[in-house]
N, CA, C and O atoms as a Tinker XYZ file with bonds, in Angstrom:
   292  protein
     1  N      0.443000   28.873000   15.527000    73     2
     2  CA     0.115000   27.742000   14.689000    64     1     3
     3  C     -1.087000   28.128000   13.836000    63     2     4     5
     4  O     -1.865000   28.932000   14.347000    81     3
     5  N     -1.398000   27.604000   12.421000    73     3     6
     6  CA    -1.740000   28.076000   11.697000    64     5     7
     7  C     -2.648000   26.924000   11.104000    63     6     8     9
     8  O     -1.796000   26.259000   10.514000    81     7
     9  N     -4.198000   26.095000   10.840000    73     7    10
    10  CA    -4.764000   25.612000   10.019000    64     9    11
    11  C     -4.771000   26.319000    8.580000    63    10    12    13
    12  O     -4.755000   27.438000    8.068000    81    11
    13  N     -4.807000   24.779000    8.212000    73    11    14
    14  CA    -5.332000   25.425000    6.551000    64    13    15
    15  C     -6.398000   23.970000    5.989000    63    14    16    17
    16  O     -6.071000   22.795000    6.152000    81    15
    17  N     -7.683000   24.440000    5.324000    73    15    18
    18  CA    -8.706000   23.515000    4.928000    64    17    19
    19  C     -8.379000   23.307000    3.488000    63    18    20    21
    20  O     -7.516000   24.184000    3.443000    81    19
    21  N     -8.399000   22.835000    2.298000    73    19    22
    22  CA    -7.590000   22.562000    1.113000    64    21    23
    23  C     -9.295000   21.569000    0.839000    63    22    24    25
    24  O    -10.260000   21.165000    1.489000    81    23
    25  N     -8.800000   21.584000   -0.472000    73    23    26
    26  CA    -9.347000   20.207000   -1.062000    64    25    27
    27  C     -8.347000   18.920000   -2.010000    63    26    28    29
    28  O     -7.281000   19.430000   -2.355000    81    27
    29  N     -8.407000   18.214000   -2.230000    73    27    30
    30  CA    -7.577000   17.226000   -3.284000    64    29    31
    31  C     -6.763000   18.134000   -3.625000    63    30    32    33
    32  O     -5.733000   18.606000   -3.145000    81    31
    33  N     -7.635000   18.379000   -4.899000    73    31    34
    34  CA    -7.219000   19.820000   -5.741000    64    33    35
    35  C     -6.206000   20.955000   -5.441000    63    34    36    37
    36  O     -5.138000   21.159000   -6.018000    81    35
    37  N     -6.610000   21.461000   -4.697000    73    35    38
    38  CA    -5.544000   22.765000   -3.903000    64    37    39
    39  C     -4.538000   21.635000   -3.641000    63    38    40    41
    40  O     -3.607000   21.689000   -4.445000    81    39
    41  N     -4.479000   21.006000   -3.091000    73    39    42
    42  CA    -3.364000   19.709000   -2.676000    64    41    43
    43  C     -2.272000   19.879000   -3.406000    63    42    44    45
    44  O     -1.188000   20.444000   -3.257000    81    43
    45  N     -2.889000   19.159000   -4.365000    73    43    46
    46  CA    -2.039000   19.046000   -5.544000    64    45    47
    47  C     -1.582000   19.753000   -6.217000    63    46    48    49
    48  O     -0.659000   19.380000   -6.940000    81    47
    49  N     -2.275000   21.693000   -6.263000    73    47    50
    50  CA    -1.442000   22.473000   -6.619000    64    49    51
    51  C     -0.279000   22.797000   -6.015000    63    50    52    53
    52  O      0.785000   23.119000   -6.544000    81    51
    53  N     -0.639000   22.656000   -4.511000    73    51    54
    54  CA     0.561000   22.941000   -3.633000    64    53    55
    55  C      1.806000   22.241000   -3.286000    63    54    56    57
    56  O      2.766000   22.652000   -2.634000    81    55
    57  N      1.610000   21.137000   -3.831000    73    55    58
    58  CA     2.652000   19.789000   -3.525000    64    57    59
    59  C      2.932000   20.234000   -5.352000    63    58    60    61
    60  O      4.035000   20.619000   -4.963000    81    59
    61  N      2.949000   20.468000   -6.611000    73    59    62
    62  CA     3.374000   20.837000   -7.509000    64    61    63
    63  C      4.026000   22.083000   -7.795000    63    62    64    65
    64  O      4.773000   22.336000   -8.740000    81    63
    65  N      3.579000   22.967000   -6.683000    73    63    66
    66  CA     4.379000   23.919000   -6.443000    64    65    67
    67  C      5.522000   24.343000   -6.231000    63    66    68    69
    68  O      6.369000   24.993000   -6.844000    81    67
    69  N      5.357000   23.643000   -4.792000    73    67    70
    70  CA     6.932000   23.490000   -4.029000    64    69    71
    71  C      7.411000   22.486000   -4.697000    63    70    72    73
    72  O      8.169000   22.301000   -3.746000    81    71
    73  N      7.786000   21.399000   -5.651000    73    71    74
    74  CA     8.166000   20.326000   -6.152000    64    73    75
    75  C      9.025000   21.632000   -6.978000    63    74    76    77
    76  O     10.228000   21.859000   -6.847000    81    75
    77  N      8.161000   22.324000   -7.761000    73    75    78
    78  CA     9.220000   22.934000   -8.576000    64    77    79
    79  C      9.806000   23.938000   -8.142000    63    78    80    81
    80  O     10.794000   24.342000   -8.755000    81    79
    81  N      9.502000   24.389000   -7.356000    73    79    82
    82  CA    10.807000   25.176000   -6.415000    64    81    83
    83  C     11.707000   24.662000   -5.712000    63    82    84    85
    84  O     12.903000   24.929000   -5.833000    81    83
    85  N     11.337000   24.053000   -5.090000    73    83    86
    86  CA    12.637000   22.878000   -4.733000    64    85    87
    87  C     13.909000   22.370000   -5.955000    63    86    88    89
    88  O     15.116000   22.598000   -5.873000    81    87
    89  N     13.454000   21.909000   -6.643000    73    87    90
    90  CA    13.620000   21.596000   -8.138000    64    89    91
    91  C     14.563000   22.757000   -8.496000    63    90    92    93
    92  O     15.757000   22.487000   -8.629000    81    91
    93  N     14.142000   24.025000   -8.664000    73    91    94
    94  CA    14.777000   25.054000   -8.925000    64    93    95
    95  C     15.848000   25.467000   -7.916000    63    94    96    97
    96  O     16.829000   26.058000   -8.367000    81    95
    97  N     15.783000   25.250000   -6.737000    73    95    98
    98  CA    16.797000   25.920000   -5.713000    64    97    99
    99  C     17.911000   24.481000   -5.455000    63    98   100   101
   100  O     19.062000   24.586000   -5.031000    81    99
   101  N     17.207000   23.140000   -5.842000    73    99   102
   102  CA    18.238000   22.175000   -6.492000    64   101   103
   103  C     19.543000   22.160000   -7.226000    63   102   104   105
   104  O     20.682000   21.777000   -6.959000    81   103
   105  N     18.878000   22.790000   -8.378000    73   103   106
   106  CA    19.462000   23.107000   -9.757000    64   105   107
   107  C     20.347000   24.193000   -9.729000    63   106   108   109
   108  O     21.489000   24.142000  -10.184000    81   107
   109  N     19.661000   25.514000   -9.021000    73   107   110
   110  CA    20.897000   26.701000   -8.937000    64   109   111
   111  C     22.119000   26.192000   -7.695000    63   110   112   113
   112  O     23.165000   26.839000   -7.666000    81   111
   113  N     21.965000   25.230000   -6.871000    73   111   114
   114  CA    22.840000   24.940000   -5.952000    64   113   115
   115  C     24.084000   24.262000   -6.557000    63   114   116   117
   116  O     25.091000   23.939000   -5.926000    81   115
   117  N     23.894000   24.118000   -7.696000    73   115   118
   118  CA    25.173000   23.320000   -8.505000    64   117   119
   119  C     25.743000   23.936000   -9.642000    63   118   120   121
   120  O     26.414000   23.448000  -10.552000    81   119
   121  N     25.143000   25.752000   -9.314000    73   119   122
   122  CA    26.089000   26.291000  -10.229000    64   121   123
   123  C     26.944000   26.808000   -9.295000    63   122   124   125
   124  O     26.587000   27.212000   -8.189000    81   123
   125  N     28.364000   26.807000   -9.823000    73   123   126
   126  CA    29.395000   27.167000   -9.546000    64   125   127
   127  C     29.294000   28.444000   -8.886000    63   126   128   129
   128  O     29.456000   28.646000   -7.683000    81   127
   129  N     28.990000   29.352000   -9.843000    73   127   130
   130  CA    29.025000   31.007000  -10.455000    64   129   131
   131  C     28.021000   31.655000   -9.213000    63   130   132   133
   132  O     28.330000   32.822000   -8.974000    81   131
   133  N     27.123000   31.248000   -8.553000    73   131   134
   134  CA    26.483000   31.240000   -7.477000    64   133   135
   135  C     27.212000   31.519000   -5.757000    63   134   136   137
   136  O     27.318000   30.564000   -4.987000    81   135
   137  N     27.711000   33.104000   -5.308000    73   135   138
   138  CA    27.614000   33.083000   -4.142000    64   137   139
   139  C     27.765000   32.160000   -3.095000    63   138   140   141
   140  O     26.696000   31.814000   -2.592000    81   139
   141  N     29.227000   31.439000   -2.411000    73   139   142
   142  CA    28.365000   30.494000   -0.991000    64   141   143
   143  C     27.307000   31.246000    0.069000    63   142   144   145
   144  O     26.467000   30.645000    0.739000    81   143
   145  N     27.545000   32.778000    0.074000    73   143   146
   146  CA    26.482000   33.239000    0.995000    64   145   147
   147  C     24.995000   32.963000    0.364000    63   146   148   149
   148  O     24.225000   32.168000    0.904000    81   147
   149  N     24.762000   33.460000   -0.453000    73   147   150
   150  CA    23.798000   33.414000   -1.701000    64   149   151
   151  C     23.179000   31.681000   -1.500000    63   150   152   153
   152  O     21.984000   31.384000   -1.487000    81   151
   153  N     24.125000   30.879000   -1.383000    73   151   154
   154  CA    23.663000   29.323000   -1.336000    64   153   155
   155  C     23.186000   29.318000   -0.416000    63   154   156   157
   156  O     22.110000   28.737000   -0.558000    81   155
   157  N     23.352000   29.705000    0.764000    73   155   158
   158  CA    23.225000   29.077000    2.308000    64   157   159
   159  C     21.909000   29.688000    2.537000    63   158   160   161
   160  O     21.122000   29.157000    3.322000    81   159
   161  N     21.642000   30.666000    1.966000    73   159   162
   162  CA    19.986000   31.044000    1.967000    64   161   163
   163  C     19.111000   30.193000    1.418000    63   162   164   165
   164  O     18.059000   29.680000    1.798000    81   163
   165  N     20.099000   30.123000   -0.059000    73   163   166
   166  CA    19.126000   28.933000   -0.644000    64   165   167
   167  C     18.593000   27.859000   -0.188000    63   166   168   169
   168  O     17.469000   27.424000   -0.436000    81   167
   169  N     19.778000   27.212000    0.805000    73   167   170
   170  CA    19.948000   26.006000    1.525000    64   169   171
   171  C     18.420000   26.396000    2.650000    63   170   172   173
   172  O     17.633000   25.503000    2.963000    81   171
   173  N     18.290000   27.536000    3.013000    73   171   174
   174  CA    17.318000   27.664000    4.325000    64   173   175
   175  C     16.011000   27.744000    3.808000    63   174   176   177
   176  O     15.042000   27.239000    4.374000    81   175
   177  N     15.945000   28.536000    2.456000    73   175   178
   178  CA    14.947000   28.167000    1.976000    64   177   179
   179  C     14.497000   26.584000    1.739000    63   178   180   181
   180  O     13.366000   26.167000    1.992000    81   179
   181  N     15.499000   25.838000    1.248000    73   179   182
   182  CA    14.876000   24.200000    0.824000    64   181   183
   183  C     14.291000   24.132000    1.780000    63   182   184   185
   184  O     13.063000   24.051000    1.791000    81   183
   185  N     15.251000   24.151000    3.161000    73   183   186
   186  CA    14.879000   23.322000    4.325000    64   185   187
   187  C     13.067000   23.932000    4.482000    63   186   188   189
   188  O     12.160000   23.130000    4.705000    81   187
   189  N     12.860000   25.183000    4.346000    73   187   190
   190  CA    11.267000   25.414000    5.046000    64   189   191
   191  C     10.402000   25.027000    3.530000    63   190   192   193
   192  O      9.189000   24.821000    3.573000    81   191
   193  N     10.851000   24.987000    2.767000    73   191   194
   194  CA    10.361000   24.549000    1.627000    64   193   195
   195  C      9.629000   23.028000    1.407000    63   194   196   197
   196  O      8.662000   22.605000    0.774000    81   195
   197  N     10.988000   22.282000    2.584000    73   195   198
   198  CA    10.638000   20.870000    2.557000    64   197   199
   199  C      9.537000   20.555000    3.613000    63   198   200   201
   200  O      8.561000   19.812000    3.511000    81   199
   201  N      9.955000   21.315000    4.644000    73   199   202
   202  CA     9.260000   20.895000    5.954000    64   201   203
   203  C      7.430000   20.811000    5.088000    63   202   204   205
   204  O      6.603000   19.900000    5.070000    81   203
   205  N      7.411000   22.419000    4.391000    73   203   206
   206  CA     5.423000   22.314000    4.209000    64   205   207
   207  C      5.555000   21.185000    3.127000    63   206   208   209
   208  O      4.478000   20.597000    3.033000    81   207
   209  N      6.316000   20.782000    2.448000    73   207   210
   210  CA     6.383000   20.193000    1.951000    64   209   211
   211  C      5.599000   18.190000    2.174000    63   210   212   213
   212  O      4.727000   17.450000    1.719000    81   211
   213  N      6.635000   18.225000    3.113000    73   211   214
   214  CA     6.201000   16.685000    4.315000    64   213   215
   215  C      4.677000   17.090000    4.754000    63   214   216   217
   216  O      4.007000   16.107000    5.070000    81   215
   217  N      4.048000   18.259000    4.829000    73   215   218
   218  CA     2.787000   18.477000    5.286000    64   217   219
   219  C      1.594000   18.047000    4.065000    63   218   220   221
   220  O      0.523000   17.521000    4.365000    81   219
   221  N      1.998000   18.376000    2.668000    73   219   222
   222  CA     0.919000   18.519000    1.721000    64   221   223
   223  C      1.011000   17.081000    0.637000    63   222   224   225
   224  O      0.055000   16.744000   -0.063000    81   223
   225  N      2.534000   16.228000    0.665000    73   223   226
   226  CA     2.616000   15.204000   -0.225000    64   225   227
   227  C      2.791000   13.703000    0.439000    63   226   228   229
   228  O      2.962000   13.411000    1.623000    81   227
   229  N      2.726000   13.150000   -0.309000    73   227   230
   230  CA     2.348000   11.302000    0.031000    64   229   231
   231  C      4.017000   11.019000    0.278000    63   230   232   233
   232  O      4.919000   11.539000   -0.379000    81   231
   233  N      4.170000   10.102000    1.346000    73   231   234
   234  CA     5.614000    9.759000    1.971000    64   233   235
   235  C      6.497000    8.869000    0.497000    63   234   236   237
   236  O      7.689000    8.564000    0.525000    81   235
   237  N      5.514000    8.585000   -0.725000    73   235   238
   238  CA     6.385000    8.580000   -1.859000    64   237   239
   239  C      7.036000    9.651000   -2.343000    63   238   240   241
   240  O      8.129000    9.437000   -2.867000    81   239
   241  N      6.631000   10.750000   -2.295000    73   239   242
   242  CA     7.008000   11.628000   -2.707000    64   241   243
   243  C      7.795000   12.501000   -1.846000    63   242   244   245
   244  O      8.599000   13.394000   -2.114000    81   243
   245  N      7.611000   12.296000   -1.372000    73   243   246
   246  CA     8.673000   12.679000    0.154000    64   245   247
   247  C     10.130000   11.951000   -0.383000    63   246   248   249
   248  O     11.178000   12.489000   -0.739000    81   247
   249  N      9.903000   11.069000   -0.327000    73   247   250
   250  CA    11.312000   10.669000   -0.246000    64   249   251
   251  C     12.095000   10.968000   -1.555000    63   250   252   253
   252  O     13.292000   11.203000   -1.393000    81   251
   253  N     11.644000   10.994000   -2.745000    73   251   254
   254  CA    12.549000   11.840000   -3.724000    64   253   255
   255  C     12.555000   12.864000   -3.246000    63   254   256   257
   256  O     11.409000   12.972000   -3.684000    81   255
   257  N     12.702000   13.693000   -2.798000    73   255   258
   258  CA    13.054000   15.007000   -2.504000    64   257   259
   259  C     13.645000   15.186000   -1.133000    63   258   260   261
   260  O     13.822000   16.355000   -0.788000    81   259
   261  N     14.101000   13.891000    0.013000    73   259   262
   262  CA    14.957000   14.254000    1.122000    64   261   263
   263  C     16.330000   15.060000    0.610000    63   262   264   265
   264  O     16.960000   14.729000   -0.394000    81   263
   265  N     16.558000   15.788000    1.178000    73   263   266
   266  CA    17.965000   16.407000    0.518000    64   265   267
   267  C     19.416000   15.842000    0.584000    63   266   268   269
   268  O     20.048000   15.984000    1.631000    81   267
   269  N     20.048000   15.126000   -0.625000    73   267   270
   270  CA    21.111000   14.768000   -0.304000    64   269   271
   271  C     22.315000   15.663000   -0.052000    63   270   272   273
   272  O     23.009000   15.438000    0.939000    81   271
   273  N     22.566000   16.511000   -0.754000    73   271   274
   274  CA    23.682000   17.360000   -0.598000    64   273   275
   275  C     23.228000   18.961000    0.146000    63   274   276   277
   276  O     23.871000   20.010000    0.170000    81   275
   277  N     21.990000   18.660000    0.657000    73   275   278
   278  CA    21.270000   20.145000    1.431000    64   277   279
   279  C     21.334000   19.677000    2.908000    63   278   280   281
   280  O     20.456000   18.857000    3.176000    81   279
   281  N     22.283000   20.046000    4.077000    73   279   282
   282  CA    22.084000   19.587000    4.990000    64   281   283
   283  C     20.453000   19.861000    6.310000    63   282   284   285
   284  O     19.828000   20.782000    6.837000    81   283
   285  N     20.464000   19.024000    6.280000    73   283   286
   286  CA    18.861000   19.423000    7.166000    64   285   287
   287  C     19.368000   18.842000    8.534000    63   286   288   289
   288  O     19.765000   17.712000    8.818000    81   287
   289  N     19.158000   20.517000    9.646000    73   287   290
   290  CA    19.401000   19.824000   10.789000    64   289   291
   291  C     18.206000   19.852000   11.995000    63   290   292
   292  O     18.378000   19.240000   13.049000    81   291
């Protein structure tokens, strides 16, 4: 297990971060032309993507980004 000390600031870079990576591994999940093996990584990435995710942003923002079509188990 791992601390991390942040300020606001860092916060908010980090919750803008992963927003747009998420965002991005969103977006390539609905191209066609895209690998299913290739997806299912993608898919594992969201999932750890989301988890630090729930760690650094406000439960508003959480909830646009639960995954509808990314299964999280």
């Amino acid at each position: 297990m791992l601390g991390l000390l942040i300020d606001d600031k860092q916060q908010n870079e980090l919750e803008y971060v992963i927003k747009r990576e998420m965002e991005e591994l969103l977006f390539d999940l609905e191209d066609h032309r895209i690998d299913q093996l290739v997806k299912q990584a993608m898919r594992e990435r969201y999932k750890v993507l989301f988890q630090l995710f729930t760690r650094v942003a406000s439960e508003d923002e959480i909830k646009k980004y639960i995954p509808q079509q990314v299964k999280i188990d």
